[in-house]
C-alpha positions in Angstrom: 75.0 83.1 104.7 76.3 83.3 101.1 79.4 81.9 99.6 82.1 84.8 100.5 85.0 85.2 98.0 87.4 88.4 98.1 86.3 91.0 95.2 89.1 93.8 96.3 91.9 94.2 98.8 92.9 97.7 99.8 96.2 98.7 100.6 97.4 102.6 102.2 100.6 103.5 100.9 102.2 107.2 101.1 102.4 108.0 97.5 100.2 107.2 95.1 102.5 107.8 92.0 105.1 105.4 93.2 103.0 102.9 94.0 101.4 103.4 90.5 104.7 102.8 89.0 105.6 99.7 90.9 102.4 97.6 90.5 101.4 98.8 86.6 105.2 99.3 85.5 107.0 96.1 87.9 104.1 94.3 88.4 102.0 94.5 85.4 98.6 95.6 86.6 96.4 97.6 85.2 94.3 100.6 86.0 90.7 100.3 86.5 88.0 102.8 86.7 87.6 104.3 89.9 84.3 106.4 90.8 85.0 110.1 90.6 83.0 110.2 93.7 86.2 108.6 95.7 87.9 112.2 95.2 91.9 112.4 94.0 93.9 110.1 96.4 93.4 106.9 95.3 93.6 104.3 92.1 91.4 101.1 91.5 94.1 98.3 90.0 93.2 95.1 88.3 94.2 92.0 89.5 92.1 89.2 87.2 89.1 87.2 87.7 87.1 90.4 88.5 89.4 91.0 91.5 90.9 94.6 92.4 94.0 96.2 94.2 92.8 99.5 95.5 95.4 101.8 97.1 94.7 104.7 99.1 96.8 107.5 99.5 97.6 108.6 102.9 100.8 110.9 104.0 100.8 109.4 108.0 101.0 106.0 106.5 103.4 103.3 108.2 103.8 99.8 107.1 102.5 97.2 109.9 105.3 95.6 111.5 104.0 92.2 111.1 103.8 89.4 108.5 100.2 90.9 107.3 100.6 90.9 103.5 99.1 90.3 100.2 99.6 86.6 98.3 99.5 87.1 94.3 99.5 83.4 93.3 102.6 82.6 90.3 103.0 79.5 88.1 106.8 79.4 88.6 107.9 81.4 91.7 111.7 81.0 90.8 111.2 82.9 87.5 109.1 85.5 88.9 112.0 85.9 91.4 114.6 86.5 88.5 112.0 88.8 86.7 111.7 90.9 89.5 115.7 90.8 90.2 115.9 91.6 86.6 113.9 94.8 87.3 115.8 96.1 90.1 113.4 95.3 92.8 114.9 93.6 96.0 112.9 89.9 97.0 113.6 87.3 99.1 115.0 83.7 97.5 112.2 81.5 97.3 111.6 78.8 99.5 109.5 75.9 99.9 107.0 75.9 102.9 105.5 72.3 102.0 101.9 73.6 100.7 103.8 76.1 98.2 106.8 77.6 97.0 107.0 81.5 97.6 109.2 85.0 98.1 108.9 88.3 99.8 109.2 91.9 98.4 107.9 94.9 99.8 106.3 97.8 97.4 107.2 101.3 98.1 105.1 102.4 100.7 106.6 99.2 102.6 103.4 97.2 102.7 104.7 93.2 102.6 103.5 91.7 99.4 104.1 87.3 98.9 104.4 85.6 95.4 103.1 82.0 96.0 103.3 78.4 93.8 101.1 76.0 95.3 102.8 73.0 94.9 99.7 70.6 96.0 
C-alpha cells in the first residue's frame, strides 16, 4: 500500500456562517476554492502544507459526546491560549500530558477542537 498522510479533515457544523467567522476571523484560516459542483452548504478552509478543513453544513447536526476532535499543532500553546482568551473565545488552561503541551476549545457548532506543542 502507499504511504497514507491526511490531505483534508471534514467537520459538520449547523451554521456555516458562524463557523466561517470563527476559523477565518479567530483562527486565521483561509478560504479555499471549493468545486461549484459541491452545491451551497459547505466551505473548503486552508490549513497549510496542502492540507484542508472542510465543513459541511447540516441543520440536525449534534456534536459527538466524546473526546473525538481535531489537533492543530502550535509552537507555544500558552500564548495561543492568551490569544484566544484575548479574543473572547472560552479554552481550557493548558496542560502538560508528557508527549506535548495542549488546550481545549470548542467552535460553534460544538465540535471539540485541541491546540498541541509537542514537547519531544
Amino acid at each position: 500500500m502507499a504511504k497514507l498522510r491526511v490531505q483534508h479533515i471534514s467537520l459538520d457544523v449547523d451554521d456555516l456562517d458562524a463557523a466561517l467567522r470563527f476559523y477565518c476571523d479567530a483562527l486565521g484560516l483561509t478560504v479555499a476554492a471549493r468545486p461549484a459542483a459541491l452545491g451551497d452548504g459547505g466551505a473548503w478552509l486552508d490549513i497549510g502544507d496542502g492540507r484542508q478543513l472542510h465543513l459541511v453544513e447540516s441543520a440536525s447536526f449534534s456534536p459527538p459526546a466524546t473526546s473525538q476532535h481535531l489537533a492543530f499543532g502550535v509552537d507555544d500553546c500558552q500564548a495561543t491560549v492568551i490569544e484566544l482568551r484575548d479574543a473572547g473565545l472560552e479554552v481550557s488552561d493548558p496542560f502538560d500530558i508528557g508527549a506535548g503541551i495542549q488546550a481545549f476549545l470548542r467552535d460553534p457548532a460544538g465540535n471539540l477542537l485541541e491546540f498541541n506543542e509537542p514537547t519531544t
